[in-house]
Residue, then its C-alpha position, 0 to 999 in steps of 0.5 A: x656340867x654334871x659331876x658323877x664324881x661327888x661321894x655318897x652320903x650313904x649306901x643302899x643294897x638293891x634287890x633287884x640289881x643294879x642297872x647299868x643305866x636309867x632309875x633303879x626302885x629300892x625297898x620299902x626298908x630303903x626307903x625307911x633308911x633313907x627318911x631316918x638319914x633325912x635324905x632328899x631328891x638330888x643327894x648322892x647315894x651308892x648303890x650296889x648289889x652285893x656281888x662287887x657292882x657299885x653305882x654313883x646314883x642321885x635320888x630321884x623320888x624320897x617317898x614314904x614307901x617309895x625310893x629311887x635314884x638314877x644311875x649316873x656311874x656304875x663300876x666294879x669293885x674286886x671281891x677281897x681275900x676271902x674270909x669264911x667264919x663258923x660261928x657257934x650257935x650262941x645267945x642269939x643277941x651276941x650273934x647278932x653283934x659279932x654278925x654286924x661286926x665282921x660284915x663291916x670287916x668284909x667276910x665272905x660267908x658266914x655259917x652257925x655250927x651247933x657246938x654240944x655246948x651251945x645247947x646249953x644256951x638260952x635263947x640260941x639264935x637258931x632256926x629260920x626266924x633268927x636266920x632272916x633277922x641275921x641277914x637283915x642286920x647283915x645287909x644293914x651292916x653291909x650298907x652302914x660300912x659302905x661295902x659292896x661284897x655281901x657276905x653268904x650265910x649258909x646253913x647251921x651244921x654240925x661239927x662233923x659237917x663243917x666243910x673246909x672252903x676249897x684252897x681256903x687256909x683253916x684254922x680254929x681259935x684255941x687258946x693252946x694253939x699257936x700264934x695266929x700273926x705267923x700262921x697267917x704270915x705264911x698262908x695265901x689264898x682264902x681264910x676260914x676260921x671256927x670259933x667255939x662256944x662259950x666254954x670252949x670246943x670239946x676235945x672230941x670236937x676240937x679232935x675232929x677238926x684236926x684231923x681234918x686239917x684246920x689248925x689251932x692258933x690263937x689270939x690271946x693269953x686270956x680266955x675270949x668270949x666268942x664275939x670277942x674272938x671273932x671280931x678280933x680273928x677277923x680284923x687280924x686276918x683281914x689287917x693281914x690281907x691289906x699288906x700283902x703286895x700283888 
């Protein structure tokens, strides 16, 4: 008798979807992860789709370019509190890291705000070139963590056109600010927090956001580098959401 209930040994993103039935065809790059895990026909593997959709699948055919595996279970998973971060344009490799980093804690979306300091950085991770090589890692680190919720990633912007998540309680890391373990203990909903470059937010810029209605809070005593902060913001914010009762 066949179990659909064996684990899998690792996680794949499919493209096109995933069927509720029959043999799903993965990438070229699926395929490329698989020969680096040394995966072979009848290993279990996950499935997913990036949008909650999770698939028990065995591998059916491990090919050169070729990999596909059949549908044996397929569930959903609940998306989990969300959690919106604003990057600042940073050195492009630092970017990269603190996007893998908190695509394994589970955020929900992910946007590059051009800070005036970021200008004087070099090189920026800007532009469309950089932006395929973030989702690529993205959805590495989304398959790497085994997760099911494939984090957005919207369009650079501006200070001034940072826009508050609807519903979403806001916050920006400010070492001035106040305690981010209480704030967070009397929010529910969404969470969106902006992190600044190095050399901190501009106080026009930081003025802005106030006004706006996003709260300073934060982390530390110390000054934190941006990757830092962020990894530390999320994993605080989504260690808070774990304990909530329902």
């Amino acid at each position: 008798m066949e179990r659909n209930d064996r684990a899998g040994v690792a996680t794949f993103l499919v493209d096109a979807g995933v069927p509720a039935f029959g043999v799903a065809r993965l990438s070229e790059r699926a395929a490329h992860h698989a020969r680096v895990r040394r995966l072979a026909v009848g290993d279990r593997v996950w499935l997913t789709d990036g949008a909650g959709t999770r698939a028990n699948a065995e591998l059916t055919v491990v090919g050169q370019n070729q990999l596909e595996a059949r549908v044996l279970q397929v569930e959903t998973v609940d998306r989990p509190r969300a959690i919106h971060l604003l990057a600042p344009i940073a050195d492009r490799d630092r970017m990269l890291w603190l996007a893998e980093k908190v695509t394994e804690l589970g955020i929900a979306s992910w946007q590059a705000v051009r800070f005036r300091r970021s200008a004087s950085v070099s090189p920026r991770g800007e532009g469309a070139a950089f932006g395929a090589k973030l989702q690529a890692r993205v959805v590495s680190a989304l398959e790497q963590s085994g997760g099911t919720w494939l984090p957005e990633i919207l369009g650079e912007v501006e200070p001034d056109e940072i826009q508050m998540p609807p519903g979403a309680a806001a916050f920006v890391l400010d070492k001035a600010g106040t305690p981010i373990l209480p704030e967070l203990a009397t929010t529910i909903g969404d969470l969106a927090i902006v992190l600044g470059p190095e050399g901190g937010i501009e106080p026009d810029e930081a003025e802005l956001l106030g006004a706006r209605g996003w709260r300073s809070v934060r982390l530390a005593p110390t000054t934190l580098r941006f990757e830092t902060a962020g990894i530390a913001a999320v994993a605080i914010a989504r260690a808070s959401t774990l304990t909530e009762v329902a």
